[in-house]
PAVEX-516110 format. One record per atom (N, C-alpha, C): x, y, z; atom name; residue number from 1. Coordinates in Angstrom, 3 decimals, decimal comma. Each point is the difference from the previous one (the first is absolute). Layout:
N
      east     north        up  site  pos
         X         Y         Z    CA  NUM
...
//
This chain:
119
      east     north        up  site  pos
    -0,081   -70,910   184,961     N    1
    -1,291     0,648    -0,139    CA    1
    -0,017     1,330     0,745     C    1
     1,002     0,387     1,124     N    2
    -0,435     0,991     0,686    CA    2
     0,737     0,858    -0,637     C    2
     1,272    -0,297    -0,314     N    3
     0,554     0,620    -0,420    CA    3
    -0,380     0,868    -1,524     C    3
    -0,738    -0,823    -0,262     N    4
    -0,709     0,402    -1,279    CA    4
    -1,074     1,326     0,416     C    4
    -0,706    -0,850     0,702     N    5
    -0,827     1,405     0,766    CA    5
     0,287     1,013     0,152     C    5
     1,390    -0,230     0,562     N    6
     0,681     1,626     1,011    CA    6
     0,367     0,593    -1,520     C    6
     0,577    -0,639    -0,708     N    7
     0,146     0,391    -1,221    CA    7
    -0,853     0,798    -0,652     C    7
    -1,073    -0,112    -0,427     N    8
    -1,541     0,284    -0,376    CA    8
    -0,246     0,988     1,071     C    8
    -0,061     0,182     0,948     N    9
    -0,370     1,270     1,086    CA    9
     0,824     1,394    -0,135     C    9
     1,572    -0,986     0,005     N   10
     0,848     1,575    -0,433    CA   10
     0,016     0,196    -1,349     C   10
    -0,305    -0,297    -1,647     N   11
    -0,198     0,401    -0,597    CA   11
    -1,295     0,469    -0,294     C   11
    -1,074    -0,353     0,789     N   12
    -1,461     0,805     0,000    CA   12
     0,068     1,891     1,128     C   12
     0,972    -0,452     0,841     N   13
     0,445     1,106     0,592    CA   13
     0,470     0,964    -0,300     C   13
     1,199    -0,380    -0,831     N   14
     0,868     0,645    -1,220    CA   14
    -0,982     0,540    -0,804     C   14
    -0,904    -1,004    -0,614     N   15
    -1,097     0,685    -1,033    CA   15
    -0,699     1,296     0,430     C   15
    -0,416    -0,115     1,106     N   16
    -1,314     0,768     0,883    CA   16
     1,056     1,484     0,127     C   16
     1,527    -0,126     0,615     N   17
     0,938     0,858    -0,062    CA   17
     0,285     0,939    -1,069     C   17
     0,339    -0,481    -1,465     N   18
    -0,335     0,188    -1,173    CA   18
    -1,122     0,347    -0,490     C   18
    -0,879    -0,234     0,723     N   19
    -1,136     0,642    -0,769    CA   19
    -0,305     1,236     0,880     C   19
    -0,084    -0,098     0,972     N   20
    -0,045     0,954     0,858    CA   20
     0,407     1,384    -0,229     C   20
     1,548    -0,416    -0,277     N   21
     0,438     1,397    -0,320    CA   21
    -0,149     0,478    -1,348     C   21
    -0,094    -0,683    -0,994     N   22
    -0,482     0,377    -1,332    CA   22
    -1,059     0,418    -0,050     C   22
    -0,853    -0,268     1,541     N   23
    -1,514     1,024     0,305    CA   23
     0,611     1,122     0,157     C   23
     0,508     0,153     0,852     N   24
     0,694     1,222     0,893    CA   24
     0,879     0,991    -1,511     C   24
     0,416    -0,569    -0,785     N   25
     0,368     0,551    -1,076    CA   25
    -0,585     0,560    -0,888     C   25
    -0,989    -0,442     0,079     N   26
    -1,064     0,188    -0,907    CA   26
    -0,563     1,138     0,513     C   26
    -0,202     0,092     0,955     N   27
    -1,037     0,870     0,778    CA   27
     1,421     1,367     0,281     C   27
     0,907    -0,026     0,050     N   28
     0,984     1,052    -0,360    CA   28
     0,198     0,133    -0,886     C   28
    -0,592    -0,518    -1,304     N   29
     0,284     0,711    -1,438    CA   29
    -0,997     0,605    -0,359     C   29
    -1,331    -0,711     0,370     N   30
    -1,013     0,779     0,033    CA   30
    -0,334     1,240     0,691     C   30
     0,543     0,228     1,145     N   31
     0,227     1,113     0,459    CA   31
     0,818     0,725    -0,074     C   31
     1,285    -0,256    -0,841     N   32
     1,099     1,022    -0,717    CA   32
    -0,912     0,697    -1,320     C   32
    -0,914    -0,765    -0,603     N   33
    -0,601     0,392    -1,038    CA   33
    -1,041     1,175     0,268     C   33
    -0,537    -0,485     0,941     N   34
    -0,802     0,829     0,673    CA   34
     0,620     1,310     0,373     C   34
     0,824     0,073     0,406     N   35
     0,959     1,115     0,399    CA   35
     0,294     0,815    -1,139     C   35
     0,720    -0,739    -1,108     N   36
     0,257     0,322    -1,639    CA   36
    -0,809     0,987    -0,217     C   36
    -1,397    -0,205     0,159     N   37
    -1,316     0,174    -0,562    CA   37
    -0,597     1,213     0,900     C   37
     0,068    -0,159     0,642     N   38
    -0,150     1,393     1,232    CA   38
     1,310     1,277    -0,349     C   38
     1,053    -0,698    -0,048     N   39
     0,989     1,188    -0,462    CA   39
    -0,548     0,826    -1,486     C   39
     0,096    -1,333    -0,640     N   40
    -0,204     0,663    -1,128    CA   40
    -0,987     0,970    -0,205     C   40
    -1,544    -0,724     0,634     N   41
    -0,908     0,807     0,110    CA   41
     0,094     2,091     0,662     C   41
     0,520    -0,002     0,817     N   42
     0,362     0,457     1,078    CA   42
     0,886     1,254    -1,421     C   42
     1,482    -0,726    -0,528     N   43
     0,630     0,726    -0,861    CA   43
    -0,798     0,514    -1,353     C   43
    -1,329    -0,985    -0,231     N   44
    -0,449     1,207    -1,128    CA   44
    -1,158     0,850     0,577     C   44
    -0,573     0,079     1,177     N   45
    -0,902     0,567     0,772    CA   45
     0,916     1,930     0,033     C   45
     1,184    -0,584     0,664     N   46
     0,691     1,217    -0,262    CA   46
     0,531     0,476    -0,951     C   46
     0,197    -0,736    -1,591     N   47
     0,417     0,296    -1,159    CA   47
    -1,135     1,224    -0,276     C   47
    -1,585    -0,853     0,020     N   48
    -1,234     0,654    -0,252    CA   48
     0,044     1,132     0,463     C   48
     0,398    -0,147     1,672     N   49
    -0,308     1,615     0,175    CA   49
     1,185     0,581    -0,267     C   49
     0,667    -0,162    -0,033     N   50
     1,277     1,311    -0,318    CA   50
    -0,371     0,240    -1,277     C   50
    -1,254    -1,098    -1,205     N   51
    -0,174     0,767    -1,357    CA   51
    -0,680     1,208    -0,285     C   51
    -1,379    -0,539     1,435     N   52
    -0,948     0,778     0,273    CA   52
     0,533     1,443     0,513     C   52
     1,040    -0,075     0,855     N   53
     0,360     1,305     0,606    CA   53
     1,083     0,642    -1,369     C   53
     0,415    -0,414    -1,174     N   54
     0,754     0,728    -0,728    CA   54
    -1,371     0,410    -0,889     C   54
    -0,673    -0,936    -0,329     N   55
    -1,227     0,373    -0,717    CA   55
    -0,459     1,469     0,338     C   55
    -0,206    -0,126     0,932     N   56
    -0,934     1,185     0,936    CA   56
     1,165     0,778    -0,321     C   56
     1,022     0,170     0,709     N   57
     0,869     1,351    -0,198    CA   57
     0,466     0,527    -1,339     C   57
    -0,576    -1,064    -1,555     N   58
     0,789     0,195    -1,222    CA   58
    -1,561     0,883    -0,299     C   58
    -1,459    -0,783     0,535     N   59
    -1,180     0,710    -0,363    CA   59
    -0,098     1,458     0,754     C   59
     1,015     0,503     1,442     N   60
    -0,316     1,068     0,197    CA   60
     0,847     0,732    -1,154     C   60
     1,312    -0,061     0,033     N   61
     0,965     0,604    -0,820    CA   61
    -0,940     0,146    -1,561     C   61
    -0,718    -1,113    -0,411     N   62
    -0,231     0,722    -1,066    CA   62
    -1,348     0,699     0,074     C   62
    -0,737     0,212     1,216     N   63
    -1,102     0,760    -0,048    CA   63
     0,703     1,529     0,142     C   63
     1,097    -0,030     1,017     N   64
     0,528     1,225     0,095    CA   64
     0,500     0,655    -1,560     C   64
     0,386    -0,787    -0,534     N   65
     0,480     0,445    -1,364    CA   65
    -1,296     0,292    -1,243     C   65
    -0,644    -0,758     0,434     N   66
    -1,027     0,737    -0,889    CA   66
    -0,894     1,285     1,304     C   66
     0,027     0,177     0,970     N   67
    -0,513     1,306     0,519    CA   67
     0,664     0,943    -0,787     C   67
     1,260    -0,229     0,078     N   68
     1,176     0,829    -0,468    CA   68
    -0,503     0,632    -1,775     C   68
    -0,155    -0,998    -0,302     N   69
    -0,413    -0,109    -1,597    CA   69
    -1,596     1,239    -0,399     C   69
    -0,634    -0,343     0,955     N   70
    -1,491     0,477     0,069    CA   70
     0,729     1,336     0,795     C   70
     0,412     0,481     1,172     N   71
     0,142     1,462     0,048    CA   71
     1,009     0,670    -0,882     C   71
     0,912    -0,704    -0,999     N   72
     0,510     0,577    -1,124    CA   72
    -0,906     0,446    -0,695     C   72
    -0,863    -0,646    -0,397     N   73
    -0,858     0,170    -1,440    CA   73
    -1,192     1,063     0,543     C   73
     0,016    -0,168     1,180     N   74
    -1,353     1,469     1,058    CA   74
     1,347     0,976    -0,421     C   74
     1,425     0,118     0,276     N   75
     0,289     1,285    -0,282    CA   75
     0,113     0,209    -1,450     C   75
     0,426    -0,884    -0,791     N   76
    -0,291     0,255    -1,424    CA   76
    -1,004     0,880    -0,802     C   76
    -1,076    -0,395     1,137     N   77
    -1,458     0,141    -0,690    CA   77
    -0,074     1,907     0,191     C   77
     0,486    -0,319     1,279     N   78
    -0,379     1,470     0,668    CA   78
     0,838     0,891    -0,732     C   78
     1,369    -0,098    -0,034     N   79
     0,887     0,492    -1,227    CA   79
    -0,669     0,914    -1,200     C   79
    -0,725    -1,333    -0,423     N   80
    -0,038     0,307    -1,690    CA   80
    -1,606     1,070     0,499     C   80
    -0,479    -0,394     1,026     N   81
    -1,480     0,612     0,588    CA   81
     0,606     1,777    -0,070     C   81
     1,317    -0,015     0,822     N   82
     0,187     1,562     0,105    CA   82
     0,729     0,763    -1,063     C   82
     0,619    -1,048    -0,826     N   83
     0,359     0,846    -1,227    CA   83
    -1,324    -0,232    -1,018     C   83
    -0,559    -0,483    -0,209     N   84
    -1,517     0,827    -0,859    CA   84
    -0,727     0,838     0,530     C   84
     0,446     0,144     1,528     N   85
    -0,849     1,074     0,203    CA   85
     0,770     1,022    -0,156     C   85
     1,376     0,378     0,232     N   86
     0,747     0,974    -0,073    CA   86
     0,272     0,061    -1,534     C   86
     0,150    -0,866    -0,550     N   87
    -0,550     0,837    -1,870    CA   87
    -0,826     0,210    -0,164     C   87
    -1,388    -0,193     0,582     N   88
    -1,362     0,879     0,115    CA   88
    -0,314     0,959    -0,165     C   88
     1,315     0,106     1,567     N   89
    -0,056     1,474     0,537    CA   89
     0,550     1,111    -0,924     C   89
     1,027    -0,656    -0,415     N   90
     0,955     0,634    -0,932    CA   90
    -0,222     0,612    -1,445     C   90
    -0,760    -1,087    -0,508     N   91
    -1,215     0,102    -0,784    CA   91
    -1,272     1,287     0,023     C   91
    -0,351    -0,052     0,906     N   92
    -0,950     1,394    -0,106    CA   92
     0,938     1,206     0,613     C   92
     0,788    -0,440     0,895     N   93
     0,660     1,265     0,168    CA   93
     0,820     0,341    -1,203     C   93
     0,166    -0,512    -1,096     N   94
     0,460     0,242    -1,343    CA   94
    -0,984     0,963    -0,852     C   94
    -1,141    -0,919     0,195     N   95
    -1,037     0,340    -0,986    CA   95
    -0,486     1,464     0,669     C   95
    -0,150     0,334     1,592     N   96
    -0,148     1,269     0,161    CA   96
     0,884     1,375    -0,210     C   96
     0,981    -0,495    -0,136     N   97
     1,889     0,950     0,036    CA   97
    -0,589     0,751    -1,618     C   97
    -0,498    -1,911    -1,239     N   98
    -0,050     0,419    -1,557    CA   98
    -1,006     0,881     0,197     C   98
    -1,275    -0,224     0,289     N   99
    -1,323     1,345     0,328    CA   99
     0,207     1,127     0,234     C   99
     1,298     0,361     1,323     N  100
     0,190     1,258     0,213    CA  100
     0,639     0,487    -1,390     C  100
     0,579    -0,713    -0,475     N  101
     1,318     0,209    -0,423    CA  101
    -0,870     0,555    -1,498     C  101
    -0,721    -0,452     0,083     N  102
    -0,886     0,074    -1,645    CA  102
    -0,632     1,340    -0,080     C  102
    -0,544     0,154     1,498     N  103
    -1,149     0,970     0,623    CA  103
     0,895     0,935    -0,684     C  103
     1,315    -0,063     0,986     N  104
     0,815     1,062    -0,127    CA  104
     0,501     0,560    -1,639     C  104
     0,162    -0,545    -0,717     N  105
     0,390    -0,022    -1,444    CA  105
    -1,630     1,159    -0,534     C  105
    -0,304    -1,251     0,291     N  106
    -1,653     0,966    -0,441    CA  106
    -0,437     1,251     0,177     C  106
     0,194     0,263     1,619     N  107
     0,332     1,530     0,246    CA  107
     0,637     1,140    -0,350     C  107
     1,403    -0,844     0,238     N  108
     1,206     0,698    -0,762    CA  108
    -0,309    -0,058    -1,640     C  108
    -0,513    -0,545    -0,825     N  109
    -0,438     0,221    -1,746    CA  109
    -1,546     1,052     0,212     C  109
    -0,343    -0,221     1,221     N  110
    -1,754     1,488    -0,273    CA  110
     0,953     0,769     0,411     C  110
     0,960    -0,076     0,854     N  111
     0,518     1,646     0,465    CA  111
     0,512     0,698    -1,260     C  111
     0,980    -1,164    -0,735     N  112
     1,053     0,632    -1,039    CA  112
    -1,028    -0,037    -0,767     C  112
    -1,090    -0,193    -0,846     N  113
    -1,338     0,598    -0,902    CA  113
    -0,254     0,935     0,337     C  113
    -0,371     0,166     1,303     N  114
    -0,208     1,374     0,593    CA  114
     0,519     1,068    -0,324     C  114
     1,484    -0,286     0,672     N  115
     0,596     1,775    -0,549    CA  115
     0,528    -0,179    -1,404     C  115
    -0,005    -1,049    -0,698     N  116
     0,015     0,358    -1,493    CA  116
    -1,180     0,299    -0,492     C  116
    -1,368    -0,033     0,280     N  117
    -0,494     0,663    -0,829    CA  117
    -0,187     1,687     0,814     C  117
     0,080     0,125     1,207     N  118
     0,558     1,203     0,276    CA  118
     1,388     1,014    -0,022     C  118
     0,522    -1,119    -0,628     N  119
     1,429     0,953    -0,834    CA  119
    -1,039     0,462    -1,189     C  119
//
């Protein structure tokens, strides 16, 4: 009978042993997981921002490129602004050159009437 007992004590011991550490196991897998889970977290926290910081530097690059775009098209504008005005210019300074130029014809045909009918 005692022997039976002692029997029954060290396999309830054994049990309590066994279970024990399959606590203790437990509670280190759960906290390897935990860990898992924090890394991971942790690795897309910084995925995010390194997206955020290429984001930002792909949105300056292309704001710079369209500044770029917009003071092209201001000199474009201004361009085509100073050549209509310089064919404007060109333009009446044409049309005044033809006036003289007509005046002059005109003069020169009363002069030559002139001394032909005074020949």
């Amino acid at each position: 009978r005692r022997g039976r007992d002692d029997e029954e004590r060290v396999w309830r011991e054994r049990e309590a042993r066994l279970l024990e550490e399959l606590r203790q196991t437990d509670e280190q897998r759960i906290i390897a997981e935990e860990r898992c889970l924090l890394i991971n977290q942790q690795a897309r926290d910084e995925r995010d921002a390194a997206l955020r910081a290429l984001r930002l530097e792909l949105e300056g690059g292309l704001g710079q490129l369209e500044e770029a775009l917009r003071e092209a098209e201001r000199g474009r504008k201004a361009a085509e602004d100073q050549a209509a005005s310089l064919r404007q210019e060109i333009e009446v300074s044409v049309s005044m050159h033809e006036s003289r130029l007509a005046e002059a014809l005109a003069a020169g045909k009363r002069e030559s009437d002139r001394r032909v009918r005074e020949a």
